[in-house]
C-alpha atoms as an extended CHARMM CRD file, in Angstrom:
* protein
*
       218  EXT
         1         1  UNK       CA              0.0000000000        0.0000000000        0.0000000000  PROA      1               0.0000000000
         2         2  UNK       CA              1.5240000000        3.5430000000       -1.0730000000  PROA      2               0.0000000000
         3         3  UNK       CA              0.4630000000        7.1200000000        0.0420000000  PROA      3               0.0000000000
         4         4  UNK       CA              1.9120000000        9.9220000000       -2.2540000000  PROA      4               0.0000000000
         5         5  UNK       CA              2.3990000000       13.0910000000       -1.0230000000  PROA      5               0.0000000000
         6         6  UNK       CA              2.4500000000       16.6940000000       -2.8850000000  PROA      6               0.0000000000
         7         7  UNK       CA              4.3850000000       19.7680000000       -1.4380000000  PROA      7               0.0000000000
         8         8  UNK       CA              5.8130000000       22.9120000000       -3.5480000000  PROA      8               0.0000000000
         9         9  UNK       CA              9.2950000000       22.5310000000       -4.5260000000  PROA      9               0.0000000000
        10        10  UNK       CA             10.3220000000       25.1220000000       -1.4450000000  PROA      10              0.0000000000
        11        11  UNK       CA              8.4780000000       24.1290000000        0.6790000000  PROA      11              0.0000000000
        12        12  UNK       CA              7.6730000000       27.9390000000        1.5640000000  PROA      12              0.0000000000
        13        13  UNK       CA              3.6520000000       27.0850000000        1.4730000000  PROA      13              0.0000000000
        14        14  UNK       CA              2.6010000000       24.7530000000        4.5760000000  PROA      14              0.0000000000
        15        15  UNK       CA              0.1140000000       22.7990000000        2.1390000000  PROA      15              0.0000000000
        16        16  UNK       CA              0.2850000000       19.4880000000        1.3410000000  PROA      16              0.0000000000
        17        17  UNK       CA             -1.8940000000       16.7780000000       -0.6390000000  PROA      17              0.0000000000
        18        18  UNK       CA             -2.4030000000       13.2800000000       -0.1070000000  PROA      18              0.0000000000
        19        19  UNK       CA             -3.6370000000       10.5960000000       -2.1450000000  PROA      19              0.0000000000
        20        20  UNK       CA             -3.6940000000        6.1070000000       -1.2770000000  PROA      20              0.0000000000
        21        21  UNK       CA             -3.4110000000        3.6970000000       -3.9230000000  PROA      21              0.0000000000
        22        22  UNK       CA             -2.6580000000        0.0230000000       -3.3880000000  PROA      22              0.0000000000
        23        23  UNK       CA             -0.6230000000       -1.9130000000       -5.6090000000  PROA      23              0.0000000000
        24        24  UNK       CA              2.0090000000       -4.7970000000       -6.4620000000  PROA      24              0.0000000000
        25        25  UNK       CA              4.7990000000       -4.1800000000       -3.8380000000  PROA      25              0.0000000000
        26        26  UNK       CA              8.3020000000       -2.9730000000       -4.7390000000  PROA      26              0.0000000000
        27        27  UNK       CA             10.2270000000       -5.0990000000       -6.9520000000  PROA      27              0.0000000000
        28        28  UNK       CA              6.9850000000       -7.4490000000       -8.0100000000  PROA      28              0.0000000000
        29        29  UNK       CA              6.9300000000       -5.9580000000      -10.9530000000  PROA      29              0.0000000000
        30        30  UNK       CA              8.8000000000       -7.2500000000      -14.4530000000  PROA      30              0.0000000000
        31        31  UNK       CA              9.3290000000      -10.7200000000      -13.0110000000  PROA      31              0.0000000000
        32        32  UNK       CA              8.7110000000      -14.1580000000      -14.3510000000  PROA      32              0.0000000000
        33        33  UNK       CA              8.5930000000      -15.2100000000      -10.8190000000  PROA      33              0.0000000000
        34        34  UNK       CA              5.2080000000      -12.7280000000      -10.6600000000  PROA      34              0.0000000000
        35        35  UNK       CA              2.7660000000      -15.7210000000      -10.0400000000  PROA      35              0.0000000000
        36        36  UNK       CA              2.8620000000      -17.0200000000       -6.2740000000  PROA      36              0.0000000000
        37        37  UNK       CA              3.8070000000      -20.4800000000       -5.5540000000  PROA      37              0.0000000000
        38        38  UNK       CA              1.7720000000      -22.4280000000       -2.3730000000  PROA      38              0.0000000000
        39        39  UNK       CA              4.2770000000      -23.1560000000        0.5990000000  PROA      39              0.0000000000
        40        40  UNK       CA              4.5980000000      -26.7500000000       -0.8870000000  PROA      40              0.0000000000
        41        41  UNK       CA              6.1720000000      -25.6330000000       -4.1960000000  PROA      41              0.0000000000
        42        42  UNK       CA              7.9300000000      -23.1530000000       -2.6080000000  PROA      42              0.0000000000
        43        43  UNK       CA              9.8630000000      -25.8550000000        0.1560000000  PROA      43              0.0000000000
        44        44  UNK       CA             10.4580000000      -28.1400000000       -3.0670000000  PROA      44              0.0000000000
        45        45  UNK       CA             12.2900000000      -24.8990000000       -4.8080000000  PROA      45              0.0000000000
        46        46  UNK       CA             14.8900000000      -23.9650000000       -1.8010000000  PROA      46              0.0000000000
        47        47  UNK       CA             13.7060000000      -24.8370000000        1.6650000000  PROA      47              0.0000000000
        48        48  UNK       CA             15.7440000000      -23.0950000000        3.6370000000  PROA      48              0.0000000000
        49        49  UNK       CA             15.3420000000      -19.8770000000        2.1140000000  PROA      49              0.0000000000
        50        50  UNK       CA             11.6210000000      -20.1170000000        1.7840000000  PROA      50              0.0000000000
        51        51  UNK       CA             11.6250000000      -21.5140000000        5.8310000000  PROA      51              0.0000000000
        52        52  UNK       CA             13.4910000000      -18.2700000000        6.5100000000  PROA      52              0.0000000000
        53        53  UNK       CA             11.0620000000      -16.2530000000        4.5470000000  PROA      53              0.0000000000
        54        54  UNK       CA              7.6970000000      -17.9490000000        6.3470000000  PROA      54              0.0000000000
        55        55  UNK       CA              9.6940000000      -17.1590000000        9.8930000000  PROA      55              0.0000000000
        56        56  UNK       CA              9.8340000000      -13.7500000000        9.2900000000  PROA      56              0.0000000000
        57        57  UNK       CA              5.9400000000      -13.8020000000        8.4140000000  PROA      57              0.0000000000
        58        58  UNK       CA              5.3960000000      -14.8460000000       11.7420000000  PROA      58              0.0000000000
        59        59  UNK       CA              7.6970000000      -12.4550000000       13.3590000000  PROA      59              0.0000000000
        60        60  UNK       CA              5.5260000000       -9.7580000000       11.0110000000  PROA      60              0.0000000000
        61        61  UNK       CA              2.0670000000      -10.9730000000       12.7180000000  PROA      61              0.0000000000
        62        62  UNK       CA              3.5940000000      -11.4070000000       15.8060000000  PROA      62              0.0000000000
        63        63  UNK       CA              4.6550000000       -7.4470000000       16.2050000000  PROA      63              0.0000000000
        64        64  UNK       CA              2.0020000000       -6.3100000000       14.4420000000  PROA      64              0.0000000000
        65        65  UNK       CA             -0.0460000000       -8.2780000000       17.2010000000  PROA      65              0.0000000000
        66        66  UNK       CA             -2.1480000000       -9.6930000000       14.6310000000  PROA      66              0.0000000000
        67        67  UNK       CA             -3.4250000000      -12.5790000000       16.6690000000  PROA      67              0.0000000000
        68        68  UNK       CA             -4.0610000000      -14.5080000000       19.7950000000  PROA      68              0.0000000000
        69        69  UNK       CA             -3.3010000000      -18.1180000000       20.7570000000  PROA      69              0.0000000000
        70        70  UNK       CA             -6.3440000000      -20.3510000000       22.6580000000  PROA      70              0.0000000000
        71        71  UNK       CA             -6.9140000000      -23.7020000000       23.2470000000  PROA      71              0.0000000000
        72        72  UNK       CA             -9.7060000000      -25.4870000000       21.2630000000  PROA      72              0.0000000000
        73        73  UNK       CA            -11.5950000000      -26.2710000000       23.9140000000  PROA      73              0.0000000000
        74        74  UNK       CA            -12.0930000000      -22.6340000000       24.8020000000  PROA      74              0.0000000000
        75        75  UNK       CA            -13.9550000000      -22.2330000000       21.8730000000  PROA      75              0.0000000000
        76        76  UNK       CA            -18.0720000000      -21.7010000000       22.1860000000  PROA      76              0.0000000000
        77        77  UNK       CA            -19.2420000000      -24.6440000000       20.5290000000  PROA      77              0.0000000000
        78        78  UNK       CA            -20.2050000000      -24.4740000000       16.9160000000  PROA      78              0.0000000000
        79        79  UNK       CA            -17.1410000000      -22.1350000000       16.2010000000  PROA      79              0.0000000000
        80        80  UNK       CA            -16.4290000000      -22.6640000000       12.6860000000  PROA      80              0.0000000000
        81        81  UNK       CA            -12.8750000000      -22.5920000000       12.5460000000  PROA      81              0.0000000000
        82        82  UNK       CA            -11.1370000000      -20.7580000000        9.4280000000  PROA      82              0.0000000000
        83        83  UNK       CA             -7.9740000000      -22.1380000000        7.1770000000  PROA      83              0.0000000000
        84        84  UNK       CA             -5.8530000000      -19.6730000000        5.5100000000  PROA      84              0.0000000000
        85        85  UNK       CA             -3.1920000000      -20.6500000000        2.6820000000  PROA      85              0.0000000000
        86        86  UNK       CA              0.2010000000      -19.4350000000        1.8660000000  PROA      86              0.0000000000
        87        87  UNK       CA              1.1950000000      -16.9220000000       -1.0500000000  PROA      87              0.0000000000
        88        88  UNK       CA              5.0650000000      -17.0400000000       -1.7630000000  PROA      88              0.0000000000
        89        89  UNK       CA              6.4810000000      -14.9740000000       -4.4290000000  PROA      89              0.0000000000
        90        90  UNK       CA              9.9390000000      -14.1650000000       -5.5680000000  PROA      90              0.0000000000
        91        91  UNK       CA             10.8080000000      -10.3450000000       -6.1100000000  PROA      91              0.0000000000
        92        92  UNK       CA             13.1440000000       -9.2590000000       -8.6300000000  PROA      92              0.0000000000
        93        93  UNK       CA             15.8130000000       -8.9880000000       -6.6300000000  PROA      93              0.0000000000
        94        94  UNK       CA             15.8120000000      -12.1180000000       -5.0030000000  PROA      94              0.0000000000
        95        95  UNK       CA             13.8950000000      -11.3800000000       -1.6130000000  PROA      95              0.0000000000
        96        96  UNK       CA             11.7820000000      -14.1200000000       -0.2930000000  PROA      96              0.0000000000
        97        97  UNK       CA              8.1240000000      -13.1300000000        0.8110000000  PROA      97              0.0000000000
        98        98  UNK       CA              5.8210000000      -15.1940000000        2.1650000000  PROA      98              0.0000000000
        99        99  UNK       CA              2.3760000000      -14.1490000000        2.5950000000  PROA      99              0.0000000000
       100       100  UNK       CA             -0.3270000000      -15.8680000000        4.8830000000  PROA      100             0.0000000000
       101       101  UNK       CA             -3.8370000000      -14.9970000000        3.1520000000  PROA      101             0.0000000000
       102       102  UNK       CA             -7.3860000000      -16.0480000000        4.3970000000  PROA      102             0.0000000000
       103       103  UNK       CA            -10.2330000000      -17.7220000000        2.3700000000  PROA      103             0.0000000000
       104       104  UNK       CA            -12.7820000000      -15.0420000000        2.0200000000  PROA      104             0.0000000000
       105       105  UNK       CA            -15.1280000000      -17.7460000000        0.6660000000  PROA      105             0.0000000000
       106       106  UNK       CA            -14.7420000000      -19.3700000000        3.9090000000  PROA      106             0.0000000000
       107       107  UNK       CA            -16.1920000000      -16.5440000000        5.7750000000  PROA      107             0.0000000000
       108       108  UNK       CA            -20.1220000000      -16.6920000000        6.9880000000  PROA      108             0.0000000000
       109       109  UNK       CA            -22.2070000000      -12.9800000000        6.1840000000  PROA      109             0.0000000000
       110       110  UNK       CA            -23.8040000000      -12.0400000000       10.1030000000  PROA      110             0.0000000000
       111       111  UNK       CA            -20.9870000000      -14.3930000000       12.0370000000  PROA      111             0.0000000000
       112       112  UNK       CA            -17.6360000000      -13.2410000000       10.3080000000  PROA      112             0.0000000000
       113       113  UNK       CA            -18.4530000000       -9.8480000000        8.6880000000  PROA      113             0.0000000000
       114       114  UNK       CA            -21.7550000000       -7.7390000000        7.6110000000  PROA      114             0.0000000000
       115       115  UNK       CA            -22.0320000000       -5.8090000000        4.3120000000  PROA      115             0.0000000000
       116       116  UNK       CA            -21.1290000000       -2.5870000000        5.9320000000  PROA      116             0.0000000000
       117       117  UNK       CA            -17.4010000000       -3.6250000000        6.5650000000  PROA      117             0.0000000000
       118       118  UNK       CA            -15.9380000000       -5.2530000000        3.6060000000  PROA      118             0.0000000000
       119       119  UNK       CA            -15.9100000000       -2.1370000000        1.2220000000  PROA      119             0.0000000000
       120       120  UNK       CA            -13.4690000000        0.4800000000        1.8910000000  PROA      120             0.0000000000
       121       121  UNK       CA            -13.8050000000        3.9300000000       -0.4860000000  PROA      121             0.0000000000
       122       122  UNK       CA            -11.4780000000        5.0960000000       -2.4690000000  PROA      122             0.0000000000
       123       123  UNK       CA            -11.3220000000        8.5650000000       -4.3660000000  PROA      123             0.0000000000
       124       124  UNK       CA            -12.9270000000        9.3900000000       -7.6050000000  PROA      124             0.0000000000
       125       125  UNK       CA            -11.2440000000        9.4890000000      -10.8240000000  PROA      125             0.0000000000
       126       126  UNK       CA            -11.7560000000       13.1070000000      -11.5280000000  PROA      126             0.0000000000
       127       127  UNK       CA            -10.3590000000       13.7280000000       -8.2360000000  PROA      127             0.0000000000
       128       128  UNK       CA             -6.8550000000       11.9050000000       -9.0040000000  PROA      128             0.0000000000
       129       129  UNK       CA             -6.6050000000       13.8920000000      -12.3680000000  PROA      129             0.0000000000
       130       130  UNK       CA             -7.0710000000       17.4590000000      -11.0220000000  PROA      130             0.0000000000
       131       131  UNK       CA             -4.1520000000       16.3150000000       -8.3800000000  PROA      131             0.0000000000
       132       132  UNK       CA             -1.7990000000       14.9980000000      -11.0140000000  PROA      132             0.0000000000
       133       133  UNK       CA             -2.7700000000       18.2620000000      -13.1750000000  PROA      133             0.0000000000
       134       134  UNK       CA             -1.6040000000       20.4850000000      -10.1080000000  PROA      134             0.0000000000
       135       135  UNK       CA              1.1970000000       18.5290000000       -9.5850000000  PROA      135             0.0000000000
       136       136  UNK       CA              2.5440000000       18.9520000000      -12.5680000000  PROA      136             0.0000000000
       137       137  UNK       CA              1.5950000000       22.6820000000      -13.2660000000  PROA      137             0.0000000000
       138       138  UNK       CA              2.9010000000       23.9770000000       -9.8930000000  PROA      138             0.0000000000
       139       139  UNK       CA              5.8170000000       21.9500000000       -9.7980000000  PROA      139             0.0000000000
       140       140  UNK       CA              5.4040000000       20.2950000000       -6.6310000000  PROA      140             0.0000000000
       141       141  UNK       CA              7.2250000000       17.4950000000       -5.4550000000  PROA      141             0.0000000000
       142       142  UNK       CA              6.2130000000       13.8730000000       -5.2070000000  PROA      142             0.0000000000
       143       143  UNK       CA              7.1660000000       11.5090000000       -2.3900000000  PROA      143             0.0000000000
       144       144  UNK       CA              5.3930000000        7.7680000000       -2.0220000000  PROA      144             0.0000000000
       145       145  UNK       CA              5.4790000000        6.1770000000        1.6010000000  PROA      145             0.0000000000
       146       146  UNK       CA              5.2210000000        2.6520000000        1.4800000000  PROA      146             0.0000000000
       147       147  UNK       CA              3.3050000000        1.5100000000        4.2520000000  PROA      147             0.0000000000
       148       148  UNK       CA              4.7830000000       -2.4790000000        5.2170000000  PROA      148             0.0000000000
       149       149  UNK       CA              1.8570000000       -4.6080000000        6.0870000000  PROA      149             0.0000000000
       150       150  UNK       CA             -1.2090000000       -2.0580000000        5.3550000000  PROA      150             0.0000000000
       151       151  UNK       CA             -3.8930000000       -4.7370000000        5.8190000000  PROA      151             0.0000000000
       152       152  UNK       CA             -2.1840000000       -5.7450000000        9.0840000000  PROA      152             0.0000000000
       153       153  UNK       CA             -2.9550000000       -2.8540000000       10.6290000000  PROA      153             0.0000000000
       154       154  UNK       CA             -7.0920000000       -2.6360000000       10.8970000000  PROA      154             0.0000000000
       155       155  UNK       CA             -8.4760000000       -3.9750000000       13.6190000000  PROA      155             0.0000000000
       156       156  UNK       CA            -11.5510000000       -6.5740000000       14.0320000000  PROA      156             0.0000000000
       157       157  UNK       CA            -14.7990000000       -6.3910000000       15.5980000000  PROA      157             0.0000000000
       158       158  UNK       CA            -14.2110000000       -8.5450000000       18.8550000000  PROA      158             0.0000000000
       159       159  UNK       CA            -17.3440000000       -8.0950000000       19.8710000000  PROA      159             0.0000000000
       160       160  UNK       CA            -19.6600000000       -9.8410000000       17.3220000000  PROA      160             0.0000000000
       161       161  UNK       CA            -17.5700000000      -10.6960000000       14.4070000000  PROA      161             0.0000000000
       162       162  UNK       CA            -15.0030000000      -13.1000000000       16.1150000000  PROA      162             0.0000000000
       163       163  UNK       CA            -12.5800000000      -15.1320000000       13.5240000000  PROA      163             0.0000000000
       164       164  UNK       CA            -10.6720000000      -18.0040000000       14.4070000000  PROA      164             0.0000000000
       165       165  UNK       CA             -8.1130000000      -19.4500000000       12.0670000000  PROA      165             0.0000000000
       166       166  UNK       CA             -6.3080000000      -23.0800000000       12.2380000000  PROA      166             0.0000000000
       167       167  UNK       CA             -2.2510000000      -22.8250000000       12.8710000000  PROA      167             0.0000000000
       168       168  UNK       CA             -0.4980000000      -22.4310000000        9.3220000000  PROA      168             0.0000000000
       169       169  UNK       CA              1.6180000000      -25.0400000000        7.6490000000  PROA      169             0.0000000000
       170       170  UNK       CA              5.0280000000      -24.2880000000        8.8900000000  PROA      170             0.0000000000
       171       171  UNK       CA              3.7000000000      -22.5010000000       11.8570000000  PROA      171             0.0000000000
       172       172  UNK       CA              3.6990000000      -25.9910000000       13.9450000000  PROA      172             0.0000000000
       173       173  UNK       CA              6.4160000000      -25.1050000000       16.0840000000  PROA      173             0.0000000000
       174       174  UNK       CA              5.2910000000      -22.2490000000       17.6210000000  PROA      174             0.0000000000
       175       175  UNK       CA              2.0840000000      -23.8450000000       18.7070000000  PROA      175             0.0000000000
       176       176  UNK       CA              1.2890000000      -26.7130000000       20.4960000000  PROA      176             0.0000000000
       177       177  UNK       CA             -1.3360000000      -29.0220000000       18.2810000000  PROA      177             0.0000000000
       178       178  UNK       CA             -4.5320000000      -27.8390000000       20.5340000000  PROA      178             0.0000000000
       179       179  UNK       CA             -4.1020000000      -24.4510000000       19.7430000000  PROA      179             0.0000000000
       180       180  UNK       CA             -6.2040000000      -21.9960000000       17.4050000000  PROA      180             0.0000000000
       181       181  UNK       CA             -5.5470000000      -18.7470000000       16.5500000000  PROA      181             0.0000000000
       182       182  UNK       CA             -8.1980000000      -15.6250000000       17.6000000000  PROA      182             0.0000000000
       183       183  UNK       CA             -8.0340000000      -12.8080000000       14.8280000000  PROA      183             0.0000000000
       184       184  UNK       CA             -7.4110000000       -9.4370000000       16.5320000000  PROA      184             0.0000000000
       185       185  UNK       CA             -6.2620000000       -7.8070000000       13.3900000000  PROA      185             0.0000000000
       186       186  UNK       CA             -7.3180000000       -8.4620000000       10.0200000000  PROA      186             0.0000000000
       187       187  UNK       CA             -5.1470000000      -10.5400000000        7.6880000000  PROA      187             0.0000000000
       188       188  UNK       CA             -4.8370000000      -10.4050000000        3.8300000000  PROA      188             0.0000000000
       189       189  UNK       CA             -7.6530000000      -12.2240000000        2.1310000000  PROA      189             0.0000000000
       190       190  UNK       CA            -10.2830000000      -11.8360000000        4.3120000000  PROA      190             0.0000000000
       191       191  UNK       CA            -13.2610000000       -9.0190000000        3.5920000000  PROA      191             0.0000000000
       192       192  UNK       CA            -12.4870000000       -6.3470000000        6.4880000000  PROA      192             0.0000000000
       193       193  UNK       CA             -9.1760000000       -6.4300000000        5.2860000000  PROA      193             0.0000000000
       194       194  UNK       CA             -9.2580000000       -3.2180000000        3.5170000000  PROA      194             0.0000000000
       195       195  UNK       CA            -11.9050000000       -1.4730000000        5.5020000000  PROA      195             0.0000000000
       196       196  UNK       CA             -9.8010000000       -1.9660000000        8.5050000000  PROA      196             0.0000000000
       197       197  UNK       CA             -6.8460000000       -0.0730000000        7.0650000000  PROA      197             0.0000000000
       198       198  UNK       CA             -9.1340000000        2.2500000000        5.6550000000  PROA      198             0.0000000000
       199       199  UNK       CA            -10.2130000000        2.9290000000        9.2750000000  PROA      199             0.0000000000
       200       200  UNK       CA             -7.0070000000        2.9400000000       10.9100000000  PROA      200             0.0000000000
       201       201  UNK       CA             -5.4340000000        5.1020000000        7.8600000000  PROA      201             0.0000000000
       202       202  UNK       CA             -8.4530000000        7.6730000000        8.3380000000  PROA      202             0.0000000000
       203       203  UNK       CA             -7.2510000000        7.9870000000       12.4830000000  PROA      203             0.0000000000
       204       204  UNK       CA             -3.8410000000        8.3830000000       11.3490000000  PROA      204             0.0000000000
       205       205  UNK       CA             -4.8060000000       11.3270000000        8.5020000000  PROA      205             0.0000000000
       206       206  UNK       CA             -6.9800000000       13.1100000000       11.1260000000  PROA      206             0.0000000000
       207       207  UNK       CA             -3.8680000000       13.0740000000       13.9240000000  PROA      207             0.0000000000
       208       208  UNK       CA             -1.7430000000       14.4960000000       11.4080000000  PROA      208             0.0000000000
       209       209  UNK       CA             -4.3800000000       17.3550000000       10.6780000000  PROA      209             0.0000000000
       210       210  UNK       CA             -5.1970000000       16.3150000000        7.5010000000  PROA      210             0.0000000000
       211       211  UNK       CA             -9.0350000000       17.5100000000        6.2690000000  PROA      211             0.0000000000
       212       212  UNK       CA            -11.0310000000       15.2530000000        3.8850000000  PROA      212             0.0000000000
       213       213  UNK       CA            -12.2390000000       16.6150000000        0.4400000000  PROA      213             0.0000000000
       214       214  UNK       CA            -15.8710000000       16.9880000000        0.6500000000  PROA      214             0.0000000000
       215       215  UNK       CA            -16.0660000000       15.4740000000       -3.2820000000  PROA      215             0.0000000000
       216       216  UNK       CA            -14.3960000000       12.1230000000       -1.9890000000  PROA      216             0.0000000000
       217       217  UNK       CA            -16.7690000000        9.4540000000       -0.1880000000  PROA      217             0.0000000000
       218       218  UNK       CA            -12.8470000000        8.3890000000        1.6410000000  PROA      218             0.0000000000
């Protein structure tokens, strides 16, 4: 997920813009390798690199405190319990990134989300143009901010929509076998996912003073 920024060249006028777009991550692009392989592929390829890259995943969910650990039996009973699957892809460059994704078609409408939180808005067309049309006529500089983990970063509904997950493949040694994991944060794949960020990107904008354009539903 990138945010780009506007400023005058300057920087005498306190006035800035900022837009969000989401796309293919730094160095995804121009690569044979574009098409992700599943965690078994990717262990047939080079296992140690790939076991490397699914450990730092973890690490990633783990500081991002993305989830909680509970037994099974601490589960109300009829708890459908969610899988997820593994995305690995090979940059460019060589990195290694291993990406844990939900099943969306897993999820239940009323028990794991409602229709009100898996559409996030996103600026109009017209809106982008006159920006880029400013930009260029002005002369104002451009900077993008990548932001690591975007859909990591919204937060679920604990108190209705709860969303439990089974332990990943390759994630067996950090959990004993009874163990699920409890959703606190939304993970790539699922609906919320981009609602969440939407939410927690909105906080963010309005600590930092930004003001919304009145023509944009985000």
């Amino acid at each position: 997920m990138a945010m780009l920024e506007y400023a005058t060249e300057d920087c005498s006028v306190d006035f800035e813009v900022a837009g969000v777009g989401a796309g293919l991550g730094d160095g995804f692009q121009n690569t044979r390798e574009l098409k992700p392989m599943k965690h078994n592929e990717a262990m047939a390829v080079d296992k140690a690199g790939w076991i490397k890259a699914v450990e730092e995943e973890h690490q990633r969910m783990v500081d991002n405190k993305v989830w909680r650990s509970m037994k099974l039996r601490e589960l109300p009973k009829g708890t459908k319990v969610l899988t997820t699957t593994w995305a690995c892809k090979l940059k460019s460059d060589g990195t290694k990134r291993a990406c844990i994704n939900g099943r969306e078609y897993e999820q239940i409408d009323g028990i794991h989300y409602d229709g009100s939180s898996i559409h996030a808005p996103v600026t109009n067309d017209t809106s982008d143009r006159i920006v880029m049309v400013l930009a260029f006529m002005a002369a104002w500089i451009g900077c993008i901010n990548d932001v690591k983990g975007a859909f990591l970063k919204g937060e679920l509904d604990q108190k209705k929509k709860r969303m439990v997950v089974k332990v990943l493949q390759g994630f067996e040694k950090y959990y004993p076998p009874d163990v699920v994991l409890w959703l606190l944060k939304a993970i790539y794949g699922t609906k919320q996912a981009a609602m969440g960020f939407w939410h927690k990107l909105l906080q963010c904008m309005r600590h930092m003073k930004y003001k919304r354009n009145g023509a944009d539903p985000c």
